[in-house]
N, C-alpha and C positions, 0 to 999 in steps of 0.2 A: 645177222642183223640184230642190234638191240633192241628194246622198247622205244628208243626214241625214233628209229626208222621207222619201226613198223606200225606206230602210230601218224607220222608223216605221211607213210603208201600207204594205211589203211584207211583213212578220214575221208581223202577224195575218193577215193574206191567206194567207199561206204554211200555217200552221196551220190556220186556219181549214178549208182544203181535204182537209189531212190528215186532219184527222177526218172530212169525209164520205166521202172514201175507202175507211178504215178500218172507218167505219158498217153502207157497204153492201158490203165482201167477205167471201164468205162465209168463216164458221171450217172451220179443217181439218178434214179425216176424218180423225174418230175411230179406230184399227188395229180390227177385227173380234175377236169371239172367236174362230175360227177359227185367227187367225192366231196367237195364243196358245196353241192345245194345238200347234200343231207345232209351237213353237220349243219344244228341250231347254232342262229346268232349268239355272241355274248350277253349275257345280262348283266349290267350295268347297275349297281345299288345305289340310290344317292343314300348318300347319311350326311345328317345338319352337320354344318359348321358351328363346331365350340371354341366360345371367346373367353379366354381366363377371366372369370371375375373377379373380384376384389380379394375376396376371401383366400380365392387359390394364388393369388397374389402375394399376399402377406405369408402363408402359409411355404410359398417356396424363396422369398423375401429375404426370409429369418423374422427377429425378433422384434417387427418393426422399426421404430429410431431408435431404440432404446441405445445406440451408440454415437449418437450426435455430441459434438462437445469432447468425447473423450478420444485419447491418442493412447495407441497399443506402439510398444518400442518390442522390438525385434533385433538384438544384437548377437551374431553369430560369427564364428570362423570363416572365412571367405579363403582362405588357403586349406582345409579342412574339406571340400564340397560338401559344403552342406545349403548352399545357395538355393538346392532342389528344396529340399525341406522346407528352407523359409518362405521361399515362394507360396508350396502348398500351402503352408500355414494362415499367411497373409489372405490369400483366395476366400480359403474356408472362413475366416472372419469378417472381412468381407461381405459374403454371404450372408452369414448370421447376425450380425450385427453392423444393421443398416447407419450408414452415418459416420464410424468408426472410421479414424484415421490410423493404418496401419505405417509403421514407417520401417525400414530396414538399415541393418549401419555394419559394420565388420567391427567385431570384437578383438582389440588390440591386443598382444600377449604383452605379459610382466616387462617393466623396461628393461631389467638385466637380459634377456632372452633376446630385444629387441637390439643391445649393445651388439649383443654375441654375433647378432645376424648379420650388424653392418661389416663384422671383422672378418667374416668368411669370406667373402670376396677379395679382400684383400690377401690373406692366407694363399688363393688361387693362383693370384694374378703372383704372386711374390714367388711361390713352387714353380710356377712353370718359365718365368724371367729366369731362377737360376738354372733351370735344365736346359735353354736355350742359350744362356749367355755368363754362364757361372766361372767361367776362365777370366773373363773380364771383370766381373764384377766382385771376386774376393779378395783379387789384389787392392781393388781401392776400400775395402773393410780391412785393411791390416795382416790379410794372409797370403804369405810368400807363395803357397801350395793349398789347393781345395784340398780338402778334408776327402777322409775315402767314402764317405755315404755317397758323394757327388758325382763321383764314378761308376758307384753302382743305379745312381739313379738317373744318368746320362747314359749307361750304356743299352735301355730298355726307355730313351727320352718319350718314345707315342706312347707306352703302357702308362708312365708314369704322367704323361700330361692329362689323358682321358681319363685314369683311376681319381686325380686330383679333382677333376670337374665334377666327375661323377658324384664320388664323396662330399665334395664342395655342394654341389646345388642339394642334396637329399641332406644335409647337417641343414643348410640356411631354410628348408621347407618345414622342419622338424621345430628351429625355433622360430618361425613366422606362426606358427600353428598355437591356438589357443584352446581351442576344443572346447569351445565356448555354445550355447545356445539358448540366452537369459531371455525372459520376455518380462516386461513390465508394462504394468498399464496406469497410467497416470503417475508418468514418476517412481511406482513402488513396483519393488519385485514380487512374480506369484509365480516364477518358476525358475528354476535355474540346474542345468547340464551339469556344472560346475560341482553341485552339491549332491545331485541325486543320480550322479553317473550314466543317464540315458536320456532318450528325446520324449517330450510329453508327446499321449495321444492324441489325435484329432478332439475326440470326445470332454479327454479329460483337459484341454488346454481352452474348449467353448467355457466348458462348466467354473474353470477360475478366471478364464475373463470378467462371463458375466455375473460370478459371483461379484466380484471385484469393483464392476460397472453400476451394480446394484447399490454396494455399500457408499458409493460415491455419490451417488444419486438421494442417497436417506439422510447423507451427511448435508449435502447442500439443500437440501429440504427443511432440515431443520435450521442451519444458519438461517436461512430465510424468512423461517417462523420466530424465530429467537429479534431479529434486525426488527419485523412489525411488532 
């Protein structure tokens, strides 16, 4: 008997035992009432209800409105996964910066890359027409006889149809991909993936928001004072 038999007859067998086991041992004893008047009641603590006041309000808030008025842009890779990220991103400012309009958007790649991407599908669809239908269709391109590549790549037609998808979809994901993860805030960049080859931190992407949000804030203060 192999392993596969003898895990088929041993399973029910297995069980099978377990329940008469089971059957006949006897159930627990029951605690006595006895033993119930001598253990003391529980005691029961009350402790006050705490209602966050203002303070602990603000304090877990973030930085009160100090983000009203301003919009944070989030443009990142969306064929990339990096959707996680921006989400967190968005969350944490959020948080911190009450008021803030966070927005999210998928960072386009270079139009040449975007060309390339529309032509791979085509590429696909054109390899595997001729490995299905290549006797036919070279006579109406001008050739009395397919070429010998055709034969070798009809005579292996499923390798060669599923090699071409395969290659096909991981080239068109390669140039969809920009590996992008810029954020600006008010129109202007304060960080970009692009330039600095990695993702900013939680910390360090608060700290040039509201640097950012601040200088915005000083600028329109003065226009204002300048206009009276």
């Amino acid at each position: 008997m192999d392993r596969t038999q003898l895990l088929l007859v041993g399973l029910p067998l297995f069980l099978f035992i377990s329940d008469l086991f089971q059957l006949f041992t006897p159930p627990p004893q029951k605690p006595s009432s006895s033993d119930h008047h001598h253990q003391p009641p529980p005691v029961i603590q009350k402790q006050p209800l705490e209602f966050p006041t203002t303070t602990t309000t603000r304090k877990t808030g973030g930085i009160g409105a100090v983000g009203l008025g301003n919009t944070v842009s989030i443009d990142f890779c969306s064929s990339c996964s990096y959707r996680g990220t921006a989400v967190t991103m968005k969350n944490m400012l959020d948080n911190q910066f009450l008021g803030v309009h966070v927005a999210l958007a998928n960072y386009p790649p270079p139009l040449p890359k975007r060309l390339l991407g529309k032509v791979v599908p085509v590429f696909q669809f054109g390899i595997i027409g001729l490995v299905m239908a290549g006797e036919q269709i070279f006579p109406r391109l001008g050739f009395a006889v397919p070429p010998p590549w055709f034969y070798q790549l009809r005579a292996n037609r499923f390798g060669t149809m599923a090699t071409t998808w395969l290659l096909g979809n991981f080239f068109q994901s390669m140039l969809q991909s920009s590996g992008a993860f810029e954020v600006y805030v008010n129109g202007e960049l304060v960080f970009s993936k692009l330039k600095e080859n990695r993702f900013p931190g939680e910390i360090e992407l608060k700290d040039l928001v509201g640097r950012r949000i601040a200088k915005s804030r000083v600028v329109d203060g003065l226009g204002a004072s300048s206009l009276l």
